[in-house]
C-alpha positions as CSV (number, residue, x, y, z in Angstrom):
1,X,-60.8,-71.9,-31.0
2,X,-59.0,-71.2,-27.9
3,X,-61.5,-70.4,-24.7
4,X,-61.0,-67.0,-22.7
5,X,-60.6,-67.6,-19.2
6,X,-62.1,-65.0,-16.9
7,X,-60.1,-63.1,-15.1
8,X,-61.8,-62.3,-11.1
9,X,-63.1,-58.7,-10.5
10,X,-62.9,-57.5,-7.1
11,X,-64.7,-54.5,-5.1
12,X,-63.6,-52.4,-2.8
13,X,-66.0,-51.1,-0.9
14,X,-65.0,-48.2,2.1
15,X,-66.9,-48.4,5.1
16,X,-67.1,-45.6,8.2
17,X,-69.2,-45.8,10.8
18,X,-72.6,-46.8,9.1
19,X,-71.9,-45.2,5.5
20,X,-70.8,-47.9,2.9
21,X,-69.3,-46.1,-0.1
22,X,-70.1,-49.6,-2.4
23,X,-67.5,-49.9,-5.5
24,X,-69.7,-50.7,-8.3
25,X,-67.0,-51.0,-11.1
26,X,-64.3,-53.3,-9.5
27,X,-60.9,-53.9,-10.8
28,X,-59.5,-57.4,-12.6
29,X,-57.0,-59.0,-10.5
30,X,-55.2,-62.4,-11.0
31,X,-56.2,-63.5,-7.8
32,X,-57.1,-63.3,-4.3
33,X,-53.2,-62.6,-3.1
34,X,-53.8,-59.5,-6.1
35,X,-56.9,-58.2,-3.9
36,X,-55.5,-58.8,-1.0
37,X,-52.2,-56.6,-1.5
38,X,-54.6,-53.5,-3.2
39,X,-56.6,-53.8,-0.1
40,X,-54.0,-53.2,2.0
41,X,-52.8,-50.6,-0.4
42,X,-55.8,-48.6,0.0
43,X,-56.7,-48.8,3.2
44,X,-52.6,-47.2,3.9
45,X,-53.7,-44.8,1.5
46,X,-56.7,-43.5,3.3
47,X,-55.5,-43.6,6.5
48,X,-52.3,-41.1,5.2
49,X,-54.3,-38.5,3.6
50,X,-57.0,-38.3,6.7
51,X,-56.1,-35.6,9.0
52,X,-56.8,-36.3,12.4
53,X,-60.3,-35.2,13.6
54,X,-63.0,-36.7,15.4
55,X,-64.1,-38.5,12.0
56,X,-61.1,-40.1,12.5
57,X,-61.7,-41.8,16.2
58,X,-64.1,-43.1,13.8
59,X,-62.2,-46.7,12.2
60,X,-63.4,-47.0,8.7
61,X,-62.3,-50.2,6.4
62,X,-62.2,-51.3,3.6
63,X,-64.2,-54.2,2.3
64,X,-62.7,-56.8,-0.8
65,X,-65.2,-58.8,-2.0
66,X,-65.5,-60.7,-5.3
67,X,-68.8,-61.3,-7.0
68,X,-70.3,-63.8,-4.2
69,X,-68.3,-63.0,-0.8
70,X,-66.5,-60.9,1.2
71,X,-63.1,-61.7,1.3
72,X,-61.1,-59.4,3.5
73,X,-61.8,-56.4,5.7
74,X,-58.3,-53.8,6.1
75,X,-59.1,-51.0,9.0
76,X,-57.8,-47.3,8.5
């Protein structure tokens, strides 16, 4: 019987100022280079759609972790 390997979940977590918006649920990636690249991705996302405002003087970031560590850290 063949053995299923698992495949990593990571979090993204988005940070501003001292509010941490934790992401519970995660996404399956094949691997760190995966989370790495939808990190990025996000944090380019949410730095498009904010207007600019004093919440935006305000850097926020995003946090990739896997299940043990935090891996990266993308400002926006």
């Amino acid at each position: 019987m063949a053995r299923r390997l698992a495949i990593p979940r990571y979090y993204f977590h988005v940070r501003r100022g001292q509010i941490t918006v934790p992401d519970h649920g995660g996404i399956e990636l094949a691997n760190t280079a995966g989370a790495a690249v939808e990190g990025a991705r996000r944090a380019q996302a949410l730095a498009n759609a904010e207007p600019l405002s004093e919440a935006s003087a305000t850097p926020g970031r995003i946090i990739v972790a896997d299940d043990w560590d935090t891996l990266f850290e993308f400002l926006f």
